[in-house]
ROSE-4610 file (N, C-alpha, C; in Angstrom, 1 decimal, always signed):
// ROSE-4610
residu = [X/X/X/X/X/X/X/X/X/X/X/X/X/X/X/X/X/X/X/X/X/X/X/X/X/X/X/X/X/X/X/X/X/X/X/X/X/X/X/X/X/X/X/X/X/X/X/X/X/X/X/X/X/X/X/X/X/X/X/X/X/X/X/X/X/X/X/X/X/X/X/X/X/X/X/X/X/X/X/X/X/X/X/X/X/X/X/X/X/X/X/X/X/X/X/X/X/X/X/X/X/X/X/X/X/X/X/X/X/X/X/X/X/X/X/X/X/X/X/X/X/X/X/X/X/X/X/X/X/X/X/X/X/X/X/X/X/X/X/X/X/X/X/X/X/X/X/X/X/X/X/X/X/X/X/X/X/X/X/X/X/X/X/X/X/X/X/X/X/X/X/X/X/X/X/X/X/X/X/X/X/X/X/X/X/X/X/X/X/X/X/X/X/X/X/X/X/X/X/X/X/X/X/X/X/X/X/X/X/X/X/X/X/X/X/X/X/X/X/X/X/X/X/X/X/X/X/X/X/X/X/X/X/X/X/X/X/X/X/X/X/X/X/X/X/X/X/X/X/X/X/X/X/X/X/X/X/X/X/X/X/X/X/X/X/X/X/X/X/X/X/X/X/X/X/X/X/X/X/X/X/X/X/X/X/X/X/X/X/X/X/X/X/X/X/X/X/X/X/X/X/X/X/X/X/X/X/X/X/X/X/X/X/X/X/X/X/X/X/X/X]
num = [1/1/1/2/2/2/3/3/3/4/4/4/5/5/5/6/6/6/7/7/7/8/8/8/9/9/9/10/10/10/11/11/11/12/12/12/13/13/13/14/14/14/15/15/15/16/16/16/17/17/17/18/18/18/19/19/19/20/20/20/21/21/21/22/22/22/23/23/23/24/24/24/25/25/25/26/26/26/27/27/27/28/28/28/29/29/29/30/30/30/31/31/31/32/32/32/33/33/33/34/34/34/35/35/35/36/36/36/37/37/37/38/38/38/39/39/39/40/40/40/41/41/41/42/42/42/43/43/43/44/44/44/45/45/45/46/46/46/47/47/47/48/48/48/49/49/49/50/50/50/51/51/51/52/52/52/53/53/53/54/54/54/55/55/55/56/56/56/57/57/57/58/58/58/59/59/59/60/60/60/61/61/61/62/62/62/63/63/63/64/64/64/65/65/65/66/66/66/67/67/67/68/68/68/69/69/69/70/70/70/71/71/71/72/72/72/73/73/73/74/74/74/75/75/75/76/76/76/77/77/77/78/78/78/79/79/79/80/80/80/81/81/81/82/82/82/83/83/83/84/84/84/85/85/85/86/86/86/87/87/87/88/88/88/89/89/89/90/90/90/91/91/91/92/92/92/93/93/93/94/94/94/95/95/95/96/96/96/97/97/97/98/98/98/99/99/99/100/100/100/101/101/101/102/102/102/103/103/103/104/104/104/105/105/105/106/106/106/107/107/107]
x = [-19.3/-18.9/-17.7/-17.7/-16.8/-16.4/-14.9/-14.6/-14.1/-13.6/-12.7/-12.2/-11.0/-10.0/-9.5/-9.8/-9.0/-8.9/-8.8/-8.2/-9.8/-10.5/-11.4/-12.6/-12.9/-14.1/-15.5/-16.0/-16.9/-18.2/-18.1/-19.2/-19.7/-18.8/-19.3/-20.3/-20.7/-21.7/-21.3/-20.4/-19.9/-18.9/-18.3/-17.2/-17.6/-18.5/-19.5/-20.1/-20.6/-20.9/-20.0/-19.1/-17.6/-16.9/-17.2/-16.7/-17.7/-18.9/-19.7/-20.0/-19.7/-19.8/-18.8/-16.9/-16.3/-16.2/-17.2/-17.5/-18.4/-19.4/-20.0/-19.4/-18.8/-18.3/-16.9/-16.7/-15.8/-16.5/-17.6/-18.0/-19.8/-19.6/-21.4/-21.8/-23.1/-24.4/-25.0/-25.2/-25.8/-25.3/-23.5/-22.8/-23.4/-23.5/-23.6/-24.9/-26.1/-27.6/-27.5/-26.5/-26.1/-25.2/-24.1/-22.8/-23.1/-22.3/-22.5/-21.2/-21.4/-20.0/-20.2/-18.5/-18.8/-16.9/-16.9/-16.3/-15.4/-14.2/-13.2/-12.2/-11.7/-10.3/-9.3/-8.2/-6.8/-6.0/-4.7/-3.4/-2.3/-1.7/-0.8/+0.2/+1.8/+2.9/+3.6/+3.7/+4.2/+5.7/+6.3/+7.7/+7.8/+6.3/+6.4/+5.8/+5.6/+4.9/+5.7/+5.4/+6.3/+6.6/+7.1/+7.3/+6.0/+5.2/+4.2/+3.0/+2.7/+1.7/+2.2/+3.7/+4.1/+3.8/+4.0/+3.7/+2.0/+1.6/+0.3/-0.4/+0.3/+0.0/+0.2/+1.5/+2.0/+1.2/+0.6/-0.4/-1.9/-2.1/-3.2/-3.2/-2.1/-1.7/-1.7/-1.1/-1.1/-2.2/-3.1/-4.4/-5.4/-5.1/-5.9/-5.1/-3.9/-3.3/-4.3/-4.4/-4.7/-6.4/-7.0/-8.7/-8.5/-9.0/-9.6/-9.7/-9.3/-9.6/-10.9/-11.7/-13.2/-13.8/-13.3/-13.8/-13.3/-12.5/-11.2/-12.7/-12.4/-13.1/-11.8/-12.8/-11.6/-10.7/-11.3/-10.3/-9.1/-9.5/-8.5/-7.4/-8.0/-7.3/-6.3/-6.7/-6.2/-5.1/-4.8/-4.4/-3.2/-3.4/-2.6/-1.7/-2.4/-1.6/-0.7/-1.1/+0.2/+0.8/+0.8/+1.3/+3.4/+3.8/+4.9/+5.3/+4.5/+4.2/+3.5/+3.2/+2.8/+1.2/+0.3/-1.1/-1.8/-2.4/-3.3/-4.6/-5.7/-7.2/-8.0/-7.0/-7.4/-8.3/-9.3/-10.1/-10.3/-10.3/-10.4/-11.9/-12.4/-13.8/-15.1/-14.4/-15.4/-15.3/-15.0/-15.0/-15.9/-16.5/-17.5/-18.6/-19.2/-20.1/-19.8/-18.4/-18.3/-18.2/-17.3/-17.0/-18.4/-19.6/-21.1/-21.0/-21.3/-21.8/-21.0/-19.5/-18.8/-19.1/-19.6/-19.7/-21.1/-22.1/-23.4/-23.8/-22.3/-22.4/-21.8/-21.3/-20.8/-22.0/-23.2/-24.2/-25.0]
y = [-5.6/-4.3/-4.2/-3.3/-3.0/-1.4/-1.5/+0.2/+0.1/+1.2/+1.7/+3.3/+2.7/+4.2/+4.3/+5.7/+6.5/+7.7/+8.2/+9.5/+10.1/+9.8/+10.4/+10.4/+11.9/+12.5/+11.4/+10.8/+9.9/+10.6/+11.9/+12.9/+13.5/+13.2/+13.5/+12.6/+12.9/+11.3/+11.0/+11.4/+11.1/+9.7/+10.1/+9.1/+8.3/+8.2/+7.9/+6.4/+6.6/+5.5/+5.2/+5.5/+4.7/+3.9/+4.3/+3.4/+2.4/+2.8/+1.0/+0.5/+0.6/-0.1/-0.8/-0.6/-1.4/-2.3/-1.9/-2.8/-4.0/-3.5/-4.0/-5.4/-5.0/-5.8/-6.7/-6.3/-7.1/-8.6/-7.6/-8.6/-9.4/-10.5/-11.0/-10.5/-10.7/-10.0/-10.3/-11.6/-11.8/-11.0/-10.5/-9.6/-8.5/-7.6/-6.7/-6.4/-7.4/-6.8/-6.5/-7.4/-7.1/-6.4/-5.9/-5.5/-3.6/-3.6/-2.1/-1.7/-0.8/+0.1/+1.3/+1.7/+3.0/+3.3/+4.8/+5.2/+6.5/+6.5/+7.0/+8.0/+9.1/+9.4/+9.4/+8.9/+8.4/+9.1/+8.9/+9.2/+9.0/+9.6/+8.9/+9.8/+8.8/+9.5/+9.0/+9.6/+9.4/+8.1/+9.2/+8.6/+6.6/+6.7/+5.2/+4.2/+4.6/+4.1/+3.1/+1.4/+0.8/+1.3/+1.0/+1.3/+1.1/-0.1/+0.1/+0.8/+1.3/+2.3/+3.4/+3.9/+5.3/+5.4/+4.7/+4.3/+4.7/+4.6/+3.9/+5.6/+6.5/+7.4/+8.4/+7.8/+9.2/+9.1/+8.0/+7.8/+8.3/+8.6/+9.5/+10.6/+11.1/+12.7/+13.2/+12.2/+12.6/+12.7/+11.6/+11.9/+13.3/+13.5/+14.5/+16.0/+15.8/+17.3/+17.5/+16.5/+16.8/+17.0/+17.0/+17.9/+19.0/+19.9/+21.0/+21.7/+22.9/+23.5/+23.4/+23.3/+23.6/+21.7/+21.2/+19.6/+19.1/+19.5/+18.8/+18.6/+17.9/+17.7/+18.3/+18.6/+19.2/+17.8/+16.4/+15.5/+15.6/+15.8/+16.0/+16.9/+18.3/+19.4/+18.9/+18.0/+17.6/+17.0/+15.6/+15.1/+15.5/+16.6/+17.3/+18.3/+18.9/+19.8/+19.5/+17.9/+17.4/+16.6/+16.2/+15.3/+15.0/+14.1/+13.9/+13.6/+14.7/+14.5/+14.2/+14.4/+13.3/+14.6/+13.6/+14.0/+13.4/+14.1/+13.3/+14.1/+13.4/+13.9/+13.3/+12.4/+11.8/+12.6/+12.3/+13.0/+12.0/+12.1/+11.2/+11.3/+12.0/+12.6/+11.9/+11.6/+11.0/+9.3/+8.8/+7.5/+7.7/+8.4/+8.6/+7.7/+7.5/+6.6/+5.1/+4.9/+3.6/+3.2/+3.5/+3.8/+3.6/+4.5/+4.0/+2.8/+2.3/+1.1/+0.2/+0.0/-1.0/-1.1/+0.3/+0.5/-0.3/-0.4/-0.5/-2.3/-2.9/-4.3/-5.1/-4.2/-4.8/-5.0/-4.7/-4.7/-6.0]
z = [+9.2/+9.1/+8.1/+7.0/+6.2/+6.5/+6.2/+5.7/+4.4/+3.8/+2.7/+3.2/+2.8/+2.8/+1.5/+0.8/-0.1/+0.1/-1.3/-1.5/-1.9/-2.5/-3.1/-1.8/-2.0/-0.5/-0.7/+0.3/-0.1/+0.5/+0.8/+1.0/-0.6/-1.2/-2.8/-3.6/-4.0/-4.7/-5.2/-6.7/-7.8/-7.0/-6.0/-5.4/-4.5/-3.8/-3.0/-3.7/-5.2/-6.1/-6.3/-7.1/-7.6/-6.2/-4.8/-4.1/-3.4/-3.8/-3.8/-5.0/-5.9/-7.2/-7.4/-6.4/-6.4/-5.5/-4.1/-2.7/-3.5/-4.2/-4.9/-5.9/-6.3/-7.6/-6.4/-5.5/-4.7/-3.4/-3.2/-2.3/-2.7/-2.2/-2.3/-2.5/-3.1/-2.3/-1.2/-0.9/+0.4/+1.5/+1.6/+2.4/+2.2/+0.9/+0.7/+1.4/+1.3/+2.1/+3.4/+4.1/+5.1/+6.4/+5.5/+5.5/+6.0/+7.0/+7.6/+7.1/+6.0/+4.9/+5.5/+6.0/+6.1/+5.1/+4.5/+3.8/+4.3/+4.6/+5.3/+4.1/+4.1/+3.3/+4.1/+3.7/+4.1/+3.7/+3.8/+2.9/+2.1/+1.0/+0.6/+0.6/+0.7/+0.4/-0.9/-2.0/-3.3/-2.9/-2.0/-2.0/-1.4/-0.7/+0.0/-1.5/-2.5/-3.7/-4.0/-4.4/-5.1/-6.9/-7.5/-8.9/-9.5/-9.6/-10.1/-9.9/-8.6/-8.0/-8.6/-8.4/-9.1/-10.6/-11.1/-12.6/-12.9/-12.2/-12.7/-12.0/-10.6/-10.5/-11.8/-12.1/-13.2/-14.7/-14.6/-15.8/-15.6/-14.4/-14.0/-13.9/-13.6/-13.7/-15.2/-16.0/-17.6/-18.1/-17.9/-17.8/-17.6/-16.5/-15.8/-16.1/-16.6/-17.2/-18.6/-19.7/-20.4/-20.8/-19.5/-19.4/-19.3/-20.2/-19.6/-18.1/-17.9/-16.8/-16.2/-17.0/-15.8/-16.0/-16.3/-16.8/-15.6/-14.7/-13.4/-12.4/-11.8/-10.4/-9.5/-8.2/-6.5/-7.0/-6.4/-6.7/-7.4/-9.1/-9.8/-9.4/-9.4/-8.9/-7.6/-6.9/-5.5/-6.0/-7.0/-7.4/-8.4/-9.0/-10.1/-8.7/-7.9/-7.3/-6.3/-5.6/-4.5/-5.3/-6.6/-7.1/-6.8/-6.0/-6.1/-4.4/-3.8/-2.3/-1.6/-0.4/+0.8/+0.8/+0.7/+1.3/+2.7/+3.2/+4.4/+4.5/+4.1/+4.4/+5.5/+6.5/+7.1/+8.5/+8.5/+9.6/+10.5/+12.0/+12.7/+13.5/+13.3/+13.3/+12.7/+11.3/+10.4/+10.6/+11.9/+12.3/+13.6/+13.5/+15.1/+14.8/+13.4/+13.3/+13.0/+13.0/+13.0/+14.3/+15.3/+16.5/+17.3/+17.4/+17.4/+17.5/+16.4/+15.7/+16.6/+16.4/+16.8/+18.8/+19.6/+20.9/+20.7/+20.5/+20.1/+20.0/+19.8/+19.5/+21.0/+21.6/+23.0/+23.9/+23.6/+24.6/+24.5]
């Protein structure tokens, strides 16, 4: 059983791939054939950032300012709009199917 927590909605496809392509590129494959992934959004607070995470944020923001208006993904838009402060997407809801699974193994 694996999770991942981020920022990016993993109900989205576009993000959905991008976060097994890097489960992917992190773990086995013989894991991966077998490996129950489920995909969570979390939170972040700017201010808990070490220097280099803040750095590396504000180089994403520069980034994502200089697209076009209709080019932005929600993400982006998400990203450009709390930038500096504390976000939480965290649903506690969307762990009911992990939750399952893990009740499902005690038997």
């Amino acid at each position: 059983m694996i999770f991942t927590v981020g920022l990016g909605d993993p109900s989205v496809a576009a993000n959905a791939q991008m976060i097994m392509k890097g489960v992917n590129k992190a773990l086995p494959k013989e894991l991966m054939n077998r490996a129950h992934i489920y995909n969570f959004r979390g939170s972040l607070d700017f201010e808990d950032l070490k220097f280099a995470h803040k750095m590396m944020m504000k180089m994403l923001r520069n980034l994502l300012s200089k697209k076009k208006p209709e080019e932005l993904t929600d993400d982006d838009r998400a990203i450009l709009d709390s930038f500096g402060s504390e976000v939480d997407y965290t649903d506690l809801n969307s762990a009911a199917p992990l939750i399952s699974y893990v009740k499902g193994l005690k038997k």
